[in-house]
C-alpha positions as a LaTeX table, in Angstrom:
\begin{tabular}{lrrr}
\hline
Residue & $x$ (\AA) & $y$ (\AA) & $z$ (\AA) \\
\hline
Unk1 & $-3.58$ & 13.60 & 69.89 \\
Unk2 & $-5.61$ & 10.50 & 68.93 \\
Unk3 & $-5.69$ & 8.69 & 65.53 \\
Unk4 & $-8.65$ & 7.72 & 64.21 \\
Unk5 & $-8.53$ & 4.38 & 61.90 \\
Unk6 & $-8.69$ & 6.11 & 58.78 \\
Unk7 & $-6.27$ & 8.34 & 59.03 \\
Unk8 & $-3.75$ & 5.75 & 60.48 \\
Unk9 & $-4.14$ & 4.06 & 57.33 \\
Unk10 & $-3.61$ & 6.91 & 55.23 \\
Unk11 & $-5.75$ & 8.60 & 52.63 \\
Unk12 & $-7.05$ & 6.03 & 50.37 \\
Unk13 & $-7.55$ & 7.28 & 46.59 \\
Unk14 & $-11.22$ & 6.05 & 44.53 \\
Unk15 & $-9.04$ & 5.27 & 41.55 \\
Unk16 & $-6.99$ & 2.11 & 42.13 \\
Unk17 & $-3.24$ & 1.31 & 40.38 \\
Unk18 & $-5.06$ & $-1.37$ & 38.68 \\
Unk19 & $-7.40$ & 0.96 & 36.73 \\
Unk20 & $-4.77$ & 3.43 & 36.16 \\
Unk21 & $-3.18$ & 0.19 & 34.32 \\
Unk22 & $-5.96$ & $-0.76$ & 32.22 \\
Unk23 & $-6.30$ & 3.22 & 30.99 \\
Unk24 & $-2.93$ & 3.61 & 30.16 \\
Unk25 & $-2.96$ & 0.25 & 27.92 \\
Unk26 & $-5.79$ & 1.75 & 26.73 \\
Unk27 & $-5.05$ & 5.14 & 24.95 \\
Unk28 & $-1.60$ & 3.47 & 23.78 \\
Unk29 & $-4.03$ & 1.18 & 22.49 \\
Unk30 & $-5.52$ & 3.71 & 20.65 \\
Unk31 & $-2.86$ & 5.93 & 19.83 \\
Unk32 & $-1.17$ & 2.84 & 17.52 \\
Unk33 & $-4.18$ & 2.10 & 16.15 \\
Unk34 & $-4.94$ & 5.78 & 15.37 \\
Unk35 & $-0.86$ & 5.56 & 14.05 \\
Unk36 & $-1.27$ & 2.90 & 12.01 \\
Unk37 & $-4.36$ & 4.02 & 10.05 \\
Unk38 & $-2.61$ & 7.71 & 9.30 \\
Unk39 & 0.36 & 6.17 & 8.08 \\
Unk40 & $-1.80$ & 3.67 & 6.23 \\
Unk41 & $-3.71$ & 6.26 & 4.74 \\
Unk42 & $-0.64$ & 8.03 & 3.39 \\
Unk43 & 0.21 & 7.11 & 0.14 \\
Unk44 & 4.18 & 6.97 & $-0.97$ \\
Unk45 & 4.36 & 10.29 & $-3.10$ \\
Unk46 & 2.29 & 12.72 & $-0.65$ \\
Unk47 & 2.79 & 13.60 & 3.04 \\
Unk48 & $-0.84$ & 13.62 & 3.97 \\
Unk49 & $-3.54$ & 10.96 & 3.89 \\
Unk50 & $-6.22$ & 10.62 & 1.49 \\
Unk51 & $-9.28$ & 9.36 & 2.51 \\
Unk52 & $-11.07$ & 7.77 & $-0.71$ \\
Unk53 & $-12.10$ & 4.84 & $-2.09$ \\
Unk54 & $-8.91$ & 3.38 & $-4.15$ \\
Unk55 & $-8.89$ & 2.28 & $-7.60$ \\
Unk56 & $-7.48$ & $-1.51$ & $-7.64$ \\
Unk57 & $-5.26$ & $-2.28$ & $-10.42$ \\
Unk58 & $-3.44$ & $-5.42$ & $-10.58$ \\
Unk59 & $-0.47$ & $-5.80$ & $-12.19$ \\
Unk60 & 0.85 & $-9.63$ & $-12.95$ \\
Unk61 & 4.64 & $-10.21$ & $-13.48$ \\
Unk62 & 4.52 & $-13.09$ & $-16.11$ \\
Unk63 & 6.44 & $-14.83$ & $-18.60$ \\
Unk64 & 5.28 & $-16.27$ & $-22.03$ \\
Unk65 & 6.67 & $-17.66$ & $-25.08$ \\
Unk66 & 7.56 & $-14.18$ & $-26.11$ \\
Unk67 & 9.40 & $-13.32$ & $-22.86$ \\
Unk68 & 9.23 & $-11.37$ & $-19.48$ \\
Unk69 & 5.86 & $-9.38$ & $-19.85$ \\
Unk70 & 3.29 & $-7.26$ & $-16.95$ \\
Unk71 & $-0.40$ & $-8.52$ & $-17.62$ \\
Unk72 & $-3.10$ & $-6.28$ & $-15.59$ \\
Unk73 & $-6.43$ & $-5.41$ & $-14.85$ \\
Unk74 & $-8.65$ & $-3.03$ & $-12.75$ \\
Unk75 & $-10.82$ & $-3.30$ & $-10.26$ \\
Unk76 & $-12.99$ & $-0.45$ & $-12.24$ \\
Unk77 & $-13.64$ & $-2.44$ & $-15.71$ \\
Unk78 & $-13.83$ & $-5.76$ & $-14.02$ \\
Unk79 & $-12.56$ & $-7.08$ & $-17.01$ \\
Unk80 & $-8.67$ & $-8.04$ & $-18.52$ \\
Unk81 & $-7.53$ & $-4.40$ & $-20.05$ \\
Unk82 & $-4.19$ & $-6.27$ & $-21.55$ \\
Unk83 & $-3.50$ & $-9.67$ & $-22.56$ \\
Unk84 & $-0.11$ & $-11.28$ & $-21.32$ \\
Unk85 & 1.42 & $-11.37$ & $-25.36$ \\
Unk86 & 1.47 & $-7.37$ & $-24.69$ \\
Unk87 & 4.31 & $-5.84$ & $-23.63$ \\
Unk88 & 3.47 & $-2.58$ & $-23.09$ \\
Unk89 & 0.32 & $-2.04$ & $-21.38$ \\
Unk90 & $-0.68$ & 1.14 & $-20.74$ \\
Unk91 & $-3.01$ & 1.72 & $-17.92$ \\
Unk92 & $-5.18$ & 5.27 & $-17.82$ \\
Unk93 & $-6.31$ & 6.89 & $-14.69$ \\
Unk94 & $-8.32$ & 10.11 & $-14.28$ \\
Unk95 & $-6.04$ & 12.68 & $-12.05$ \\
Unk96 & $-6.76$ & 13.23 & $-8.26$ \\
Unk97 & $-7.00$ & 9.31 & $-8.07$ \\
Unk98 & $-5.87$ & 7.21 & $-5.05$ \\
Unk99 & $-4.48$ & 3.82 & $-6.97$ \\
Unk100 & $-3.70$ & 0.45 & $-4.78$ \\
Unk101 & $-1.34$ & $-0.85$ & $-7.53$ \\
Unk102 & $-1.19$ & $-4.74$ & $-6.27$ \\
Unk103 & 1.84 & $-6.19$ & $-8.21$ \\
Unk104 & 2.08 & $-10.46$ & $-8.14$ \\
Unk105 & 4.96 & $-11.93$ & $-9.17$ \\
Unk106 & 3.25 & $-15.06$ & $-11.56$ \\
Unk107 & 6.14 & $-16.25$ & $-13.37$ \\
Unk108 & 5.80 & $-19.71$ & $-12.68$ \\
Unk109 & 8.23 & $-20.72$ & $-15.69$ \\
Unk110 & 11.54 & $-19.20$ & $-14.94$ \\
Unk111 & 10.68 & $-18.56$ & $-11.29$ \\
Unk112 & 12.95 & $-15.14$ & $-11.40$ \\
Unk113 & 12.36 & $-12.31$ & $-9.27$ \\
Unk114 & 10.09 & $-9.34$ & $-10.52$ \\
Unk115 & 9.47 & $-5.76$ & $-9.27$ \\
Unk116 & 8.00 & $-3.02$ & $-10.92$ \\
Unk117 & 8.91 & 0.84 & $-10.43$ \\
Unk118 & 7.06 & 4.63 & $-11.09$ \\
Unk119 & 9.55 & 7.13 & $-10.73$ \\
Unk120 & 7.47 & 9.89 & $-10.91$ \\
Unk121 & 5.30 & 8.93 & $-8.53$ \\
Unk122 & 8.05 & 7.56 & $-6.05$ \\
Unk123 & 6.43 & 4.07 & $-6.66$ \\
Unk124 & 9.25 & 0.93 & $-6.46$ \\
Unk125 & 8.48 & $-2.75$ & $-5.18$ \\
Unk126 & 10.59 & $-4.79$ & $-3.34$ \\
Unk127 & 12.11 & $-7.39$ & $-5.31$ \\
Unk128 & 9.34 & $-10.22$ & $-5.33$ \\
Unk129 & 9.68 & $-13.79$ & $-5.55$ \\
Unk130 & 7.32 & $-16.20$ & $-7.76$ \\
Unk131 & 3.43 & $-15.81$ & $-6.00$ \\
Unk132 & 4.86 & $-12.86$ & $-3.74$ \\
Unk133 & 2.65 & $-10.02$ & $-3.77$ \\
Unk134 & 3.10 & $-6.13$ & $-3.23$ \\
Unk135 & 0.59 & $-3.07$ & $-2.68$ \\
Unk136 & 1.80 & 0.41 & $-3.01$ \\
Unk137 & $-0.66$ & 3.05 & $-2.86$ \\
Unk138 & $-0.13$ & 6.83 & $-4.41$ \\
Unk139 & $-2.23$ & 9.62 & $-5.30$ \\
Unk140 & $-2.20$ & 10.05 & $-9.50$ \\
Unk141 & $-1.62$ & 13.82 & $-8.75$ \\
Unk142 & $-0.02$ & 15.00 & $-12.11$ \\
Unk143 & $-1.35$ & 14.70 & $-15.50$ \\
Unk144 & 0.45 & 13.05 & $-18.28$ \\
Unk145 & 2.03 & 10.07 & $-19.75$ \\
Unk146 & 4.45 & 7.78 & $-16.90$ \\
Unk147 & 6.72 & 4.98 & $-17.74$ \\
Unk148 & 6.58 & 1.99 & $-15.96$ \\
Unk149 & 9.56 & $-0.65$ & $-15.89$ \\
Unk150 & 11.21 & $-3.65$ & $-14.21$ \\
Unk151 & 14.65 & $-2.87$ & $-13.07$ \\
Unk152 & 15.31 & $-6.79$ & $-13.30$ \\
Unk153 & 13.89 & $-7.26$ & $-16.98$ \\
Unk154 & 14.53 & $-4.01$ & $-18.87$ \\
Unk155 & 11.87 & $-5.63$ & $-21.67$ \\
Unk156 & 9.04 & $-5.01$ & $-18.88$ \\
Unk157 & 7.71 & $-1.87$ & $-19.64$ \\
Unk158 & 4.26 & 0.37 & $-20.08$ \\
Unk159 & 2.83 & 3.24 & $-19.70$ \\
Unk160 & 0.69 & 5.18 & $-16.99$ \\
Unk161 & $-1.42$ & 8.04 & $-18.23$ \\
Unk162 & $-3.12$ & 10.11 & $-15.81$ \\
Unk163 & $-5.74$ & 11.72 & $-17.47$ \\
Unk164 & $-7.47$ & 15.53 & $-16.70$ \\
\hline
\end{tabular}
């Protein structure tokens, strides 16, 4: 029986290793990114994303000449809700909002750490040295009044108040 060329060589396939390759690279590619952005979407006290627009509200770890205090302002007044001689700021949200609580540590003076913690909405920084800076997103699911604290400077303190 007599060969022909072609099938001496053996059947050659359209699709070569090389773009086999590239696809693969590809989808993992895209699966990470795809991932990253569900996980990034997920705030810490639900188990699903949320897809809106967040509220920003900053949250400055200072101290003053009356002691350790949190200074903040939102992204949705544009303007300075608390001044940094108050101690207890209290910070109102309407419920079913998606917060992007940014806390900076800006204690310059005593250069101790700083961290701020929401139990009931399973928010807690890392402890943050001076100029380090923290984001922590979570849905304000739950009406009523939160306490917010410093487990370093038990004097740091205010309120949350998700309103209906």
């Amino acid at each position: 029986m007599l060969l022909t060329k072609k099938q001496k060589k053996g059947s050659s396939s359209p699709v070569s290793k090389g773009l086999v390759i590239t696809i693969a690279v590809i989808a993992v590619a895209v699966a990470g990114g795809v991932y990253y952005l569900w996980e990034s979407a997920t705030p810490v006290n639900v188990d699903h994303p949320v897809f809106a627009t967040a509220t920003n509200v900053y949250i400055l770890a200072i101290h003053n000449d009356q002691g350790y205090a949190y200074d903040e302002q939102s992204t949705k007044t544009g303007k300075k809700a608390i001044s940094g001689v108050n101690i207890d700021p209290s910070i109102h949200i309407p419920k079913g909002t998606l917060v992007s609580l940014h806390v900076i540590n800006e204690d310059k003076d005593t250069g101790s750490d700083q961290d701020l913690n929401i139990d009931a909405f399973n928010v807690h920084t890392r402890h943050l040295k001076y100029f380090e800076a923290q984001t922590i997103n979570f849905l304000a699911d739950k009406e009523g009044t939160y306490s917010y604290y410093s487990t370093i400077h038990p004097e740091m303190k205010g309120t949350l108040t998700v309103d209906p």
